[in-house]
N, C-alpha and C positions, 0 to 999 in steps of 0.2 A: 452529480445530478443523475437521476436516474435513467436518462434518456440513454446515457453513456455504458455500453458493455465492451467491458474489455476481456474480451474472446476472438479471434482471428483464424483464419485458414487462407488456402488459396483457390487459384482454377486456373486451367487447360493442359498440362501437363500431366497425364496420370501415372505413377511408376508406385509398383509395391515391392519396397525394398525390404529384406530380407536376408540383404546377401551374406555369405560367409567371412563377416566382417571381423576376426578375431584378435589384430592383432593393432598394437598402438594409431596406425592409420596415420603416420605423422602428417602435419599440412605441408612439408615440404620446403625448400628453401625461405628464410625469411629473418629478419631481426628480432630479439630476445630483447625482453624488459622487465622487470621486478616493480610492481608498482601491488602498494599495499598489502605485500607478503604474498605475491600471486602473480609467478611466472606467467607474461603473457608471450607470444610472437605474432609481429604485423606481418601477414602474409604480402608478395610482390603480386602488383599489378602486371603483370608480365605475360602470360600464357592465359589466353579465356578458353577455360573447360564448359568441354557437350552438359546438357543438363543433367544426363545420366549420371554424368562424374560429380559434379556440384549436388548432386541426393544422395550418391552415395556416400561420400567425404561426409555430408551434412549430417546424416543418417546416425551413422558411428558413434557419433558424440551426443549426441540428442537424448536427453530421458525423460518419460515417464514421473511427475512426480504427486505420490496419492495423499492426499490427507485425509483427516477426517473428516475434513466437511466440502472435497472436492477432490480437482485434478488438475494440474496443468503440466509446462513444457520445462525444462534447465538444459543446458549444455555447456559440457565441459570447455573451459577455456586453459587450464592446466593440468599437463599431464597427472599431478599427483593429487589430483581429486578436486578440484575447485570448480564449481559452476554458477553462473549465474541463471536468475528467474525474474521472474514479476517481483515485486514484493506484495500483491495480493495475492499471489496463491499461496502465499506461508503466512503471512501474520494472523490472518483470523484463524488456523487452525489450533487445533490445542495439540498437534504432535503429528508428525508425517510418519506415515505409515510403513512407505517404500519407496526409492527408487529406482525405475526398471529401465535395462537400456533394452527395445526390444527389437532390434535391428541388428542386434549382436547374436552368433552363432555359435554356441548356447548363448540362449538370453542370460544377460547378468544382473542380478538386484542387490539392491541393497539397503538393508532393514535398520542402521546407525547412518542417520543424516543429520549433520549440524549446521544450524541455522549460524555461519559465524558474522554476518553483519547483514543487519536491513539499511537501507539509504531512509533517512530521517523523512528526507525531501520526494527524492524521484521514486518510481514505481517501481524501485530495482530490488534485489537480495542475492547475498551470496551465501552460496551451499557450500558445505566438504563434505566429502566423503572417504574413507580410509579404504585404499585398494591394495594389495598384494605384488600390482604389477603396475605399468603403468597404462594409463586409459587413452582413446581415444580421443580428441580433442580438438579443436576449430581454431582456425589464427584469424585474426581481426583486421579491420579493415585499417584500422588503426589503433595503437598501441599507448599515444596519447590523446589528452581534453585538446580536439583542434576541431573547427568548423567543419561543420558537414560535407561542404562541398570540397572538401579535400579528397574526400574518397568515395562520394557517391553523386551522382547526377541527376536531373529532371532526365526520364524515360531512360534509366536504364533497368534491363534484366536482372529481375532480382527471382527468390525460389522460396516457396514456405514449404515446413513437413507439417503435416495431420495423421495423429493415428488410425490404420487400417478400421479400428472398431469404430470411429467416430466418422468416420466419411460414409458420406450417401451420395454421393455423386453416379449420376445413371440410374437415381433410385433404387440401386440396392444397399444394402449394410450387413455386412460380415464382422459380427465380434468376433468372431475365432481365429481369424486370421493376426497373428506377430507385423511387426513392421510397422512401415508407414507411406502415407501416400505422401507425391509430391505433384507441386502445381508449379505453373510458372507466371509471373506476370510484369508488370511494371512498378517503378516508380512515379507517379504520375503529382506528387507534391511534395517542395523540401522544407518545405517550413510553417507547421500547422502548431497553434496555439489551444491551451485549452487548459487553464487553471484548475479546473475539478479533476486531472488527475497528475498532474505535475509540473512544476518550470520549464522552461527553457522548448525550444521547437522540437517540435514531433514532425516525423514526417511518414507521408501517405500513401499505401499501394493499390494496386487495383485490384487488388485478391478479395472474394469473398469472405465471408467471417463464420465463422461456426467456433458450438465453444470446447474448451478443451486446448485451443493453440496458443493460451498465453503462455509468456516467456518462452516461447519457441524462438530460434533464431532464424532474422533476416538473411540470406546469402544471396552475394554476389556473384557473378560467371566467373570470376575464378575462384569460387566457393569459399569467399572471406566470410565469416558475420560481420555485417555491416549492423544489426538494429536487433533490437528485444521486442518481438510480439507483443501489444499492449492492450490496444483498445478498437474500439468503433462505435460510430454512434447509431443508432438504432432506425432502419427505413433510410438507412445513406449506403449506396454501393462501396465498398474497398473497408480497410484496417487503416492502422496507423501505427507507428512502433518508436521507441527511443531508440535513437542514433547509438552507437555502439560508443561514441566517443562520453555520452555521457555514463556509459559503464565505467568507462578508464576514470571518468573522472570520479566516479563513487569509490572506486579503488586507490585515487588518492587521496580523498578525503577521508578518508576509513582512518580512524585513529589507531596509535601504537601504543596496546595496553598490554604487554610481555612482562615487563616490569612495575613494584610496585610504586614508585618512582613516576612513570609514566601513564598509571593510573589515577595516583593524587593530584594530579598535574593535568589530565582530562575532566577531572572530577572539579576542579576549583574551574576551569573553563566553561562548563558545562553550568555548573550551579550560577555565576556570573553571567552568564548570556541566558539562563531564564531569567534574573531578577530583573535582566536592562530591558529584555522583551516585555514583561510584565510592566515596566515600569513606564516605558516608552507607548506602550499602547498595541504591541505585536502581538496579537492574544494567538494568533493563527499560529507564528513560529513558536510559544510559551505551549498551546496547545499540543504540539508534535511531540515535544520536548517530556511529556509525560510518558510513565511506566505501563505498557500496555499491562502488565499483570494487577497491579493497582486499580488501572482505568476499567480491568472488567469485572476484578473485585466490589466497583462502585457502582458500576450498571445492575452488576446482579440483586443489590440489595435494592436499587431503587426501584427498579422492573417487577422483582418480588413483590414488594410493597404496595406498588399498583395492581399490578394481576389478585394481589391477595382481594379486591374491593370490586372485582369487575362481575362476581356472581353478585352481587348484592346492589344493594343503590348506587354504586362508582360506575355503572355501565352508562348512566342514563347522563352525567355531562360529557363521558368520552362521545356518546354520542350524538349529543349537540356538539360538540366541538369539531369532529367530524361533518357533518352538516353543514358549518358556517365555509368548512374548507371546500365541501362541495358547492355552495353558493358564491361562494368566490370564484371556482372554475369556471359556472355556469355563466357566472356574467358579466365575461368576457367577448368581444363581439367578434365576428366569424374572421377566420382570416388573421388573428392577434398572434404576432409573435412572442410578445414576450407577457410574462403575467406578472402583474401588481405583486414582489414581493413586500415590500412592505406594508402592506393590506395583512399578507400571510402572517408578520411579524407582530402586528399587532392581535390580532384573533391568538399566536403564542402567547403574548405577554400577559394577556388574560387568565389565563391558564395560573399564574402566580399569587391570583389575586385570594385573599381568605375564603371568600366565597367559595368558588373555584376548588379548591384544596379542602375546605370542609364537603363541600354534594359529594366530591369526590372518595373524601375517606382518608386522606391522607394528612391532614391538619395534626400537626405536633409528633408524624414521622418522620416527615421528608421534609425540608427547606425548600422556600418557592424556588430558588436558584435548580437544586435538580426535576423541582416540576415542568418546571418550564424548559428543562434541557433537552427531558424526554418528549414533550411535543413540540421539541424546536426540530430536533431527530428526525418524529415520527414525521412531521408536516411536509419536512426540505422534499421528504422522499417519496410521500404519498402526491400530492400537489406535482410534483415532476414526473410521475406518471401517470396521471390524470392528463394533464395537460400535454406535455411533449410530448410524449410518446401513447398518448389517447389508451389507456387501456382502460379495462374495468375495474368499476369500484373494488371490486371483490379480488381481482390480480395486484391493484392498488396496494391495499391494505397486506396482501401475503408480501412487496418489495417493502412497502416499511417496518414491516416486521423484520424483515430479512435485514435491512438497514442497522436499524435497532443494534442485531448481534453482532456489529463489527467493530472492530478496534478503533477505527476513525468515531465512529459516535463514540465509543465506551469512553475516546476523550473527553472529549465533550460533557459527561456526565464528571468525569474526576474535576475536570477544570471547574466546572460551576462548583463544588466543594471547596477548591481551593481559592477560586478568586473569592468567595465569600469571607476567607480569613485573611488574605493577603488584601483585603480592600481596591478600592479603584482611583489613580493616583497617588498614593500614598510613597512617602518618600522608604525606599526598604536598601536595608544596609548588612553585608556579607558583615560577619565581628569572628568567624573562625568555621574553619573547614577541616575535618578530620575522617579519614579512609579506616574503616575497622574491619581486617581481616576475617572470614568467616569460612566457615569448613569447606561449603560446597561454591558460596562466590561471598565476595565483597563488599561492603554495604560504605557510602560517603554520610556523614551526618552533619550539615549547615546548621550551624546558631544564625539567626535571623534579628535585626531589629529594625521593626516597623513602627516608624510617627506616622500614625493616621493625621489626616489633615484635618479639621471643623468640619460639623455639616452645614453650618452657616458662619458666614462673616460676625455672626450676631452671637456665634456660640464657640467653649472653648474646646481646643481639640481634645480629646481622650489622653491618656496617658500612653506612652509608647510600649509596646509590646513585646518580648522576646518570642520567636517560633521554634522550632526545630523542622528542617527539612531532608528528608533523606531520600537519598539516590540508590538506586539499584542497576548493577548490571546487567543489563537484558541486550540481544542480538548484538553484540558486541559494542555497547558503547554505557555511557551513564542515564538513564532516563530517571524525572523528577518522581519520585512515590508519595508518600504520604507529608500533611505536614502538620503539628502538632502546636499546642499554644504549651509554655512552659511557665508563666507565667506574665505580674506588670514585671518590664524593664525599673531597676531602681536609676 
């Protein structure tokens, strides 16, 4: 929901570190573990370091990471290049630019960054980078998937970094300046909820928010990462962060795809757990489950298509459509926390109707399924910042646009493609799974057979279907691509 930015910083603490940080910076005594090909160490609760030491230690490890279409925070959790981040600062980009550690003396960058796993679920991702020597690096608070309050507590001392160029604190701002500021604050909630950007408990600090800090690391007084910089909601005091334990746990979840073997064998997993989601009624986990390169492959053409009719007569039901969503905001009575989505959903479904698709311009290019995907998109986004977080029409419309270009809707748009040929209920049946080596990666291709059900008790059902569904490896796992009608099943 739109209310929701996930950008983070801190306050009271001011330190601009810089220091002559050059060499591994080890965390110091502590237990070693291999979980998902990525040496981690649980640092001891033992000795609580000045905050001085806990920014600098923190500092080290901390990079700079640029996209295309943004900036945020990683830090190394393995000497030999491994860090984790958000996983929104890397998936909507189309290729990272750099990253900089800039608390190292000399600063170090580095221009080959690999995206080798996004978490399907949690807001996490993990980076490599290829170093010559070994890096500076941060030991965790914990090392496995255990409850939070194993290694973190209501009100205690925790540390955020913000880059020197993005702090205004005291009302000034120095882009010139290297390094990073650090703040100090509390833990003031351990267990915050909030589906629109991931499972399981987030917990809360009292640091201010500014953006540029996601995937920065939480630290403890004795300089553990305890939590991944995530989010905050908009007009509320403090951030919120994932627990560091469910880093570990994306690290065990992370599949072993080394062998080809053990890619046929993710690949039959993978293709089986979207047919049971699909088939069960899971469209949200079926949704994830899709190939972000596919899914923006699908956006672009449908987006295209639309845009191509907005200089001509397709402006004039965008914007009654538009209109009804402001007449829905407006007549809400003062004071309303939550808004009639289902009001919202209906004013969507219209959007599908022949009508609708003919004013518009789009009748016999686009199927109502992705017409309605993009004003299901456009409305989630516009409508939640209208409403929640009160902004103007005109700020409005630049956050759904903005919405529009990201991987999360682009699903959205492939799904309505596919659920249009995979039917809804329909009984769909694995008949053979095959891994076809390819030069630069590897493609899975599913034969599918679908009995569509009747549309009525009164009528007989269709003839069953063969598909073809193929899987692409993308951020280290299988996600669903394209899927294809081969012809009737005899």
């Amino acid at each position: 929901m739109s209310q929701i930015r996930r950008v983070v910083t801190a306050r009271s603490l001011t330190l601009v570190l810089t220091a002559a940080l050059t060499s591994a910076a080890a965390p110091g005594c502590g237990k070693h573990h291999t979980l998902g090909g990525v040496d981690l160490t649980q640092g001891p609760a033992a000795h609580e370091l000045a905050n001085l030491a806990v920014a600098q230690k923190g500092a080290a490890a901390v990079a700079v990471v640029t996209t295309d279409v943004g900036r945020g925070l990683a830090f190394v959790v393995d000497p030999g290049g491994y860090l984790i981040t958000n996983r929104h600062v890397v998936e909507d980009a189309d290729y990272i630019e750099d990253l900089t550690f800039p608390a190292l003396q000399p600063t170090r960058s580095f221009a080959a960054v690999r995206i080798v796993y996004i978490d399907p679920v949690r807001d996490l991702a993990l980076l490599k980078i290829d170093s010559d020597e070994p890096l500076p690096y941060l030991s965790l608070g914990t090392d496995h998937p255990v409850p939070i309050d194993k290694y973190l507590g209501f009100q205690d001392k925790v540390l955020l970094l913000t880059r020197v160029a993005e702090d205004d604190s005291g009302g000034k701002h120095d882009g010139t300046r290297p390094g990073f500021v650090a703040r100090s604050g509390k833990v003031q909630e351990l267990a915050v909820f909030n589906k629109a950007v991931g499972p399981g408990a987030f917990f809360g600090l009292s640091h201010d928010v500014k953006r540029g800090m996601s995937g920065g690391p939480v630290l403890d007084r004795y300089g553990r990462a305890v939590g991944v910089v995530s989010w905050t909601w908009k007009h509320r005091v403090g951030g919120y962060a994932i627990p560091i334990s469910e880093a570990t746990q994306m690290l065990a979840d992370r599949p072993a795809m080394t062998t080809s073997s053990q890619q046929a064998h993710r690949a039959e997993t993978r293709a089986r757990g979207f047919v049971a989601a699909v088939h069960d009624g899971d469209l949200e986990i079926a949704r994830r489950m899709l190939s972000p390169t596919h899914a923006r492959k699908v956006r672009a053409y449908t987006m295209r298509t639309i845009a191509e009719q907005l200089p001509g007569e397709g402006r004039l039901p965008v914007q009654q459509f538009v209109a009804a969503l402001e007449d829905l905001v407006d007549s809400q009575p003062p004071g309303a926390k939550d808004l009639p989505f289902a009001a919202v959903q209906e004013v969507v479904i219209r959007t599908g109707s022949p009508g609708f698709m003919t004013a518009l311009g789009v009748d016999g290019l686009l199927s109502k399924e992705q017409v309605i995907s993009f004003f299901f998109e456009f409305s989630q986004a516009y409508v939640s910042a209208r409403f929640f977080a009160a902004m103007s029409a005109e700020a409005a419309m630049d956050l759904a646009l903005s919405r529009l270009q990201t991987v999360d809707a682009s699903r959205t748009f492939a799904f309505a493609d596919i659920a249009e040929r995979l039917g809804s209920g329909d009984d769909i049946t694995i008949e053979k799974i095959e891994v076809v080596p390819g030069a630069y990666a590897p493609q899975a291709v599913v034969r599918l057979r679908v009995a569509h059900k009747p549309a009525s008790p009164t009528t007989l059902a269709p003839a069953p279907q063969t598909l073809i569904m193929q899987l692409r490896l993308e951020w280290g796992d299988w996600y669903i691509a394209e899927i294809q009608t081969l012809g009737l099943a005899s």
